[in-house]
C-alpha positions as CSV (number, residue, x, y, z in Angstrom):
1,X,156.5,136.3,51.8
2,X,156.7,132.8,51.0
3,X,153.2,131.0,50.2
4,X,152.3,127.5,52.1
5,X,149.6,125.5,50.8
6,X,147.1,123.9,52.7
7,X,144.7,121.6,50.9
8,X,141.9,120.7,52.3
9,X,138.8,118.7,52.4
10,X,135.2,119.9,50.6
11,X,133.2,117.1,52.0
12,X,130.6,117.8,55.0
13,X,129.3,114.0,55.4
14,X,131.2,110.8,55.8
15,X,129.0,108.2,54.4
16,X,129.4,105.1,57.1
17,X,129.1,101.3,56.5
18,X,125.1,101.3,56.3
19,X,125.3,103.7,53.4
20,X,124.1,106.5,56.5
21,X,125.6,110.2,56.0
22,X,127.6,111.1,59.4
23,X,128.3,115.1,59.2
24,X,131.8,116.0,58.9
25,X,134.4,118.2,57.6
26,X,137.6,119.3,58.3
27,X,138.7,119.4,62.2
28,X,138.7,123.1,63.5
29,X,142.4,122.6,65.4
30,X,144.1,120.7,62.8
31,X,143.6,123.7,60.3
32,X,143.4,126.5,62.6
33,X,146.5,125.6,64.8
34,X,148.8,125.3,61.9
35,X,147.5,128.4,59.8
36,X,147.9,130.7,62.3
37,X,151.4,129.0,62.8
38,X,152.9,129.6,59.5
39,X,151.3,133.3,59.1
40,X,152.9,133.9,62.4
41,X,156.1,132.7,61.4
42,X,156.0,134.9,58.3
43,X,154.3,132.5,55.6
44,X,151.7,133.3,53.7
45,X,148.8,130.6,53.5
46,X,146.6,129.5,50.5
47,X,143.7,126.8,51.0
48,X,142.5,124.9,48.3
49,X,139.8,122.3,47.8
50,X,138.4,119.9,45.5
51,X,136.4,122.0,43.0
52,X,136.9,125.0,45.4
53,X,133.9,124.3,47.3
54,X,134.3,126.2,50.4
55,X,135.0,124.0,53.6
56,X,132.7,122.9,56.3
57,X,134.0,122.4,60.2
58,X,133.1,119.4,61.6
59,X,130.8,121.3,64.5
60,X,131.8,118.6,67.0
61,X,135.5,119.6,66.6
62,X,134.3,123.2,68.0
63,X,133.0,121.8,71.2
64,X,134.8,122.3,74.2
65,X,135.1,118.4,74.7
66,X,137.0,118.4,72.0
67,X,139.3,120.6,72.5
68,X,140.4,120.9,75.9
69,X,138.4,123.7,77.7
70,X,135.8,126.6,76.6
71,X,138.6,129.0,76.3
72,X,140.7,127.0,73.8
73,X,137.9,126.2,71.7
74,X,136.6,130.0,71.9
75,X,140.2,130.7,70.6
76,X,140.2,128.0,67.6
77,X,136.6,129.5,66.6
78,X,137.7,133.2,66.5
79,X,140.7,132.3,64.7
80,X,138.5,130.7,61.9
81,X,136.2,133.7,62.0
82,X,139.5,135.7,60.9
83,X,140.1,133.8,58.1
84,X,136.7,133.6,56.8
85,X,137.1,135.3,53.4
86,X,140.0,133.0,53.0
87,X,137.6,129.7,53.9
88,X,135.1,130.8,51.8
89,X,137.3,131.4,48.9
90,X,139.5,128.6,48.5
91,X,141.4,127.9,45.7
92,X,141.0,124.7,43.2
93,X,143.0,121.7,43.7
94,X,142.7,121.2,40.2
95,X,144.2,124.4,39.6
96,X,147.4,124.6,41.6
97,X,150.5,125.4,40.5
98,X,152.4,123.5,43.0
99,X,155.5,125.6,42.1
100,X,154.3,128.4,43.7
101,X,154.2,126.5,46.8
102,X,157.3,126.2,49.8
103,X,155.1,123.9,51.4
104,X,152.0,121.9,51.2
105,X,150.2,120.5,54.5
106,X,146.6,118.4,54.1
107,X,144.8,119.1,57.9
108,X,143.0,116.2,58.7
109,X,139.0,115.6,59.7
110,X,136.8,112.4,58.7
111,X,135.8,114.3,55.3
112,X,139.2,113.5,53.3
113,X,138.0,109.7,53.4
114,X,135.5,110.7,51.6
115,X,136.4,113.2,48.8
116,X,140.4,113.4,48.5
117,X,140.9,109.5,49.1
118,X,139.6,109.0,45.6
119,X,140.5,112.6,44.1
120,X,143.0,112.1,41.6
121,X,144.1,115.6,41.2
122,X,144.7,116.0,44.9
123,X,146.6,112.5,44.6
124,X,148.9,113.8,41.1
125,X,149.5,116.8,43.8
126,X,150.8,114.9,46.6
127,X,152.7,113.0,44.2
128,X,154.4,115.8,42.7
129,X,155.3,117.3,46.4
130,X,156.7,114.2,47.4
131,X,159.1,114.1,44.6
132,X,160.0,117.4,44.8
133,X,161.3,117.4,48.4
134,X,159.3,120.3,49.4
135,X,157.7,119.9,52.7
136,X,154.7,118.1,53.1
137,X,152.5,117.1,56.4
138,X,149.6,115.1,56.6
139,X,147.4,115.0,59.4
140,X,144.8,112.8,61.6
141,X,142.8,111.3,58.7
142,X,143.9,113.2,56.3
143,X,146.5,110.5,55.3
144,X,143.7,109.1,53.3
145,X,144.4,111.3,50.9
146,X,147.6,109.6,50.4
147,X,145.7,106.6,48.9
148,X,144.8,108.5,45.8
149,X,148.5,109.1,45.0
150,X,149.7,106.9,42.1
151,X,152.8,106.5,39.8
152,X,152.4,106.3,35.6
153,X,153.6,102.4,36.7
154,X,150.0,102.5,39.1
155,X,152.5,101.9,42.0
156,X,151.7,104.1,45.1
157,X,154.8,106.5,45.9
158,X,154.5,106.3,49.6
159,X,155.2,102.6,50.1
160,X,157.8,101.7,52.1
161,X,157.3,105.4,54.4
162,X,157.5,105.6,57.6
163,X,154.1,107.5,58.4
164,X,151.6,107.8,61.6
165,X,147.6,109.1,61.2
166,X,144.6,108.2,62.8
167,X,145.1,104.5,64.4
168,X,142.5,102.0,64.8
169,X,142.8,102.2,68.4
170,X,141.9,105.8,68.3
171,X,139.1,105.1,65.9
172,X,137.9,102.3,68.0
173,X,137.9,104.7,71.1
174,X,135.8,107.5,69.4
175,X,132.9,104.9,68.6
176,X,133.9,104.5,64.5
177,X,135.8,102.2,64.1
178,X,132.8,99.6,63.9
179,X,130.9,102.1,62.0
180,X,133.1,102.6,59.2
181,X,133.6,100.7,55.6
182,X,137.6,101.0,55.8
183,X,139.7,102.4,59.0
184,X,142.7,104.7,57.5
185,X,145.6,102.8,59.2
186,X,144.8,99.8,57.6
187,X,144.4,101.1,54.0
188,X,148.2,102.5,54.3
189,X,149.2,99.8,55.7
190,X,148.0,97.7,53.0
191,X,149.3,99.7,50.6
192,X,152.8,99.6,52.2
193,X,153.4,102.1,54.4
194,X,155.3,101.8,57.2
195,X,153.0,103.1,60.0
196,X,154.4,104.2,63.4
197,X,151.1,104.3,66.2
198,X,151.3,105.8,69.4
199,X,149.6,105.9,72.4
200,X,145.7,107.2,71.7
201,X,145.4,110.7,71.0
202,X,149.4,111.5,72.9
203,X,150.8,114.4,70.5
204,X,153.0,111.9,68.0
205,X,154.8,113.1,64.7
206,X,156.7,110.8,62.6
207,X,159.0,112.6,59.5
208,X,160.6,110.5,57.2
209,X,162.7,112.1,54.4
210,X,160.2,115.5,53.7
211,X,157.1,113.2,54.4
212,X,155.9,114.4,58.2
213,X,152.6,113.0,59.4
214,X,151.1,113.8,62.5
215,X,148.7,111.1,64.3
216,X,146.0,113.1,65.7
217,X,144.3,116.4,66.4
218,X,146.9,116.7,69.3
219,X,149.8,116.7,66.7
220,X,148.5,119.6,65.1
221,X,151.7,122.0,66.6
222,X,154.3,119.6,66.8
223,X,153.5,118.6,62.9
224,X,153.3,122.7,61.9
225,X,156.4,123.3,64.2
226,X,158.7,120.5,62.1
227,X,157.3,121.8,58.6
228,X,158.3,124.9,59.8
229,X,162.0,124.4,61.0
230,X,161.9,121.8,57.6
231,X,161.2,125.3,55.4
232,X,163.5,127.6,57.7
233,X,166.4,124.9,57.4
234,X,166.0,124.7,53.4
């Protein structure tokens, strides 16, 4: 069975621009949707975290608002409940041995713009699956991870990518955007990436040589679907 890693955030706050603690963590759909994906498809699933602190759900990502209807967000919870063990267990970013790995895919959440934005092991990872042509999806807000990526030259492997995440627009409409000390689609932009927005929360995916990023919680199968076909193909 081949092994996909997902690495994912540790962090259960996101401190805003007053210095306030907003509870976070990773989004329910993001890592439930493509986990249950990949084992379905035949591939076995490792999840890893800063330190191997063992994840928390953002709780608002559970609620039926969020995710379209009771019944889907009954589905996304029991689907969590069966990988428990697994959640509470994760393995350390610092220790991975990226060549164990077909795949790597980062599910997204506010909590990665707190802890793997600045994580330099997570960003040594990312840089290493980038140049290895493996597969690798980034989701929602989880693009912030990307920032921590850096070259022995300091310069940031991901310039000149095309790349989508979490737009302003969408950050805007959730009641953040004003809220918070830097918005992920500017940072990458800054940085040079070559960001492709959609309309608000539409299901968008953007892949750009093994880089595939997908814009929002609503990407979430489309972005597991192309890693997918991206490992089946290789």
């Amino acid at each position: 069975m081949t092994a996909v890693l997902f690495v994912v955030t540790g962090a259960d706050h996101w401190t805003l621009a007053d210095g306030t603690l907003h509870p976070t963590g990773y989004w329910a759909e993001e890592l439930a949707t493509p986990h249950r994906l990949f084992r379905e498809a035949g591939f076995d699933v490792t999840i890893a975290t800063p330190g191997g602190v063992a994840p928390t759900v953002d709780a608002v990502s559970l609620a039926a608002r969020s995710t379209g209807g009771e019944e889907h967000a009954d589905a996304i919870a029991g689907y969590l409940a069966s990988i428990r063990a697994d959640l509470e267990n994760p393995v350390k970013v610092e220790e991975v041995d990226l060549d164990v790995y077909a795949a790597v895919l980062y599910p997204g959440g506010h909590g990665p713009m707190e802890d793997l934005a600045v994580n330099a092991d997570s960003g040594r990872l990312l840089t290493t699956a980038l140049d290895s042509g493996k597969p690798l999806g980034v989701l929602c807000h989880a693009p912030a991870a990307l920032l921590a990526a850096r070259r022995e030259d300091g310069g940031w492997p991901f310039a000149g990518y095309r790349m989508t995440g979490f737009t302003n627009d969408e950050e805007a409409a959730a009641g953040f955007a004003g809220k918070a000390k830097w918005l992920v689609q500017d940072r990458l932009v800054e940085l040079g990436a070559d960001f492709r927005a959609a309309a608000p929360f539409s299901e968008h995916v953007v892949a750009d040589r093994n880089l595939h990023t997908g814009q929002n919680p609503a990407s979430s199968e489309q972005l597991a679907r192309h890693l997918i076909d991206a490992l089946n193909r290789s």
